[in-house]
C-alpha atoms as a printed R data frame, in Angstrom:
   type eleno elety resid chain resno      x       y       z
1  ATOM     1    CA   UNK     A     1  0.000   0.000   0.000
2  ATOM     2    CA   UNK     A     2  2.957   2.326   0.689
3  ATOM     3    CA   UNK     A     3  4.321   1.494  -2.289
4  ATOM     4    CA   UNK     A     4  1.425   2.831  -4.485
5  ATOM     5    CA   UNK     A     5  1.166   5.929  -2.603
6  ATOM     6    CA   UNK     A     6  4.949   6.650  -3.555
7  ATOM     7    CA   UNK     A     7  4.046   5.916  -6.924
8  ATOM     8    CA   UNK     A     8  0.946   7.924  -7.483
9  ATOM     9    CA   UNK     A     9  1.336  10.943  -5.405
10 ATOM    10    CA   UNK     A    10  3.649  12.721  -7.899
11 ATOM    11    CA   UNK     A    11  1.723  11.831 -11.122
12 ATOM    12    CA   UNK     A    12 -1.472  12.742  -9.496
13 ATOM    13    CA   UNK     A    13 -0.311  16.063  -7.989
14 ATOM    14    CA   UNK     A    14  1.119  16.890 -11.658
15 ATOM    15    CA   UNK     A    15 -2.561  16.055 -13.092
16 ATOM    16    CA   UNK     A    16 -4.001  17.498 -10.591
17 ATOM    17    CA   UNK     A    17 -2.279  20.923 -10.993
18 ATOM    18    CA   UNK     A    18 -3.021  20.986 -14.548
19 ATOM    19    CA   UNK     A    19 -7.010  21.144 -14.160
20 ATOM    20    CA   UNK     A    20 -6.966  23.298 -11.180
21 ATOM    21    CA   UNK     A    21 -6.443  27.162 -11.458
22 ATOM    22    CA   UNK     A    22 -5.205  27.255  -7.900
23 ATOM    23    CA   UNK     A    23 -2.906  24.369  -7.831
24 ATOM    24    CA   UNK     A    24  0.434  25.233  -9.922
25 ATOM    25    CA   UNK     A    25  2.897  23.083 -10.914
26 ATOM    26    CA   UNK     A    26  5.313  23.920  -8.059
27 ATOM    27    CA   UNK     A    27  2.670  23.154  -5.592
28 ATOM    28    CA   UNK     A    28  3.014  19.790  -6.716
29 ATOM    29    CA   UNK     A    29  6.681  19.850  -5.696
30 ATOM    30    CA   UNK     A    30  4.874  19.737  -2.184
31 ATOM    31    CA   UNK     A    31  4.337  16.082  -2.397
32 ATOM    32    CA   UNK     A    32  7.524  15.723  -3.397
33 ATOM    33    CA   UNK     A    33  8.794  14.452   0.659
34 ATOM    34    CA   UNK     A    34  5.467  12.358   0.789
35 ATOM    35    CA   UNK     A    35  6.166  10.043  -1.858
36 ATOM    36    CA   UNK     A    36  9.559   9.594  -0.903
37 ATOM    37    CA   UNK     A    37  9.183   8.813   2.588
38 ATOM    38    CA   UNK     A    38  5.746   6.236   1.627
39 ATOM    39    CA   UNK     A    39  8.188   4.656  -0.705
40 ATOM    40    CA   UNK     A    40 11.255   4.196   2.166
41 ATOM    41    CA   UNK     A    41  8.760   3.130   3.998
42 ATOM    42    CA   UNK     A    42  7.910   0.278   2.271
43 ATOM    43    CA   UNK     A    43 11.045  -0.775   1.416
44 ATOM    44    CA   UNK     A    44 11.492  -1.007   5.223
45 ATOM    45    CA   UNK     A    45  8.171  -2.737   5.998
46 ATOM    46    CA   UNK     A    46  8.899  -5.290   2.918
47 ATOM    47    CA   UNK     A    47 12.684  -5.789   4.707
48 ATOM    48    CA   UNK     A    48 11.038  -8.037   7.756
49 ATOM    49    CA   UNK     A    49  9.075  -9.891   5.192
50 ATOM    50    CA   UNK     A    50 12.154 -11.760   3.684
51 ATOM    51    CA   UNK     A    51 11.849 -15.141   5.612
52 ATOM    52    CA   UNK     A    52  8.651 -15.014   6.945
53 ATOM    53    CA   UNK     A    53  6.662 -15.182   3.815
54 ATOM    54    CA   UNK     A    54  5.998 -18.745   4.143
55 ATOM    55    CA   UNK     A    55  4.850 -18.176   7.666
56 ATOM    56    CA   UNK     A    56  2.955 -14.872   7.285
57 ATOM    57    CA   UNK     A    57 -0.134 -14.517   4.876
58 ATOM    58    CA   UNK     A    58  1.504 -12.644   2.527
59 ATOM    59    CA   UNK     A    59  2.484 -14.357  -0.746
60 ATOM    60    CA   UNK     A    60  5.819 -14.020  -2.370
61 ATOM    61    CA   UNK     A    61  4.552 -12.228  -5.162
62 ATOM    62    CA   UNK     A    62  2.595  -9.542  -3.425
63 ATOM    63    CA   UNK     A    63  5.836  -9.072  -1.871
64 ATOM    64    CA   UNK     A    64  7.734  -8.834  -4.695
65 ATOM    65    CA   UNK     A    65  5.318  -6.174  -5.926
66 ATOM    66    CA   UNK     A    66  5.368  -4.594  -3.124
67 ATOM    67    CA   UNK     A    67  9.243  -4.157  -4.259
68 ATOM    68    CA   UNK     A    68  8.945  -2.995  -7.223
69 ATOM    69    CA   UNK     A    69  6.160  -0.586  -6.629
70 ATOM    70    CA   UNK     A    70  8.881   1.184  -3.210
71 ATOM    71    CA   UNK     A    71 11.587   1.017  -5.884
72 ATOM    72    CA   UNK     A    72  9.642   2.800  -8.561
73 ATOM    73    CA   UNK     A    73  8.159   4.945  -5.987
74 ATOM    74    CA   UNK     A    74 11.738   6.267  -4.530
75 ATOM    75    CA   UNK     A    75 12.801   6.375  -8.783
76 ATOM    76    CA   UNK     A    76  9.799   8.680  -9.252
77 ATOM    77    CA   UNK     A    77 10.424  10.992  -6.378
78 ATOM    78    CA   UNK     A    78 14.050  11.520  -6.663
79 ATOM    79    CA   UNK     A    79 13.747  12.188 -10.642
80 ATOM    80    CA   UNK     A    80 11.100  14.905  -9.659
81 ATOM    81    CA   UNK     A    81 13.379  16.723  -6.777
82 ATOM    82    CA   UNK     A    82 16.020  16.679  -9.932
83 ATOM    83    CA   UNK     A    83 13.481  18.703 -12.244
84 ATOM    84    CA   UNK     A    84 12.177  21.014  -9.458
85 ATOM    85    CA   UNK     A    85 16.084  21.920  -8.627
86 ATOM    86    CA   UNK     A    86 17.001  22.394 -12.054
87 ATOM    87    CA   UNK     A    87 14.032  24.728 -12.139
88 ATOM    88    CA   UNK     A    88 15.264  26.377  -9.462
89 ATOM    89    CA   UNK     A    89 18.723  26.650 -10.494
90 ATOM    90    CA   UNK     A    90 17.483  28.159 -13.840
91 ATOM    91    CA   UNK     A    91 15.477  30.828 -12.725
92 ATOM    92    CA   UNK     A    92 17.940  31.943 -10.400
93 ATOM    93    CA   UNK     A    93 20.764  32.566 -12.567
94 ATOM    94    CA   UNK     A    94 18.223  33.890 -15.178
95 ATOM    95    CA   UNK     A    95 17.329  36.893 -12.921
């Protein structure tokens, strides 16, 4: 579950910001921390899970999912702090 929060909070901010008139696109940067710490989170919840999938009522491939989604979810957010401090970078040496 932490792993899809990582994943869609950026995306949906982003979509978000471009039907609302209030919302900009560096509001968005906002969740920014969110989806980074759901996404460490997960990793470290999924971390106990490594030998205790046979006991626990997980299943190996929700875990495994689970994964992938923290991975994608830390990929995502670090790739957006990149673009909002290259923004930020650019407009101050522009001015």
């Amino acid at each position: 579950m932490l792993g899809a929060v990582g994943v869609v909070a950026v995306p949906a901010a982003i979509a978000y910001s471009r039907t609302s008139s209030t919302f900009s696109l560096l509001d968005a940067a906002w969740l920014i921390p969110l989806a980074a710490l759901a996404s460490v989170a997960a990793l470290l919840v999924l971390r106990g899970t490594g030998g205790h999938v046979r006991v626990s009522l997980a299943r190996p491939r929700s875990v495994r999912i689970g994964r992938i989604l923290a991975v994608a979810g830390i990929c995502i957010a670090l790739s957006a702090s990149i673009a909002v401090g290259v923004f930020e970078l650019l407009v101050r040496l522009e001015g």
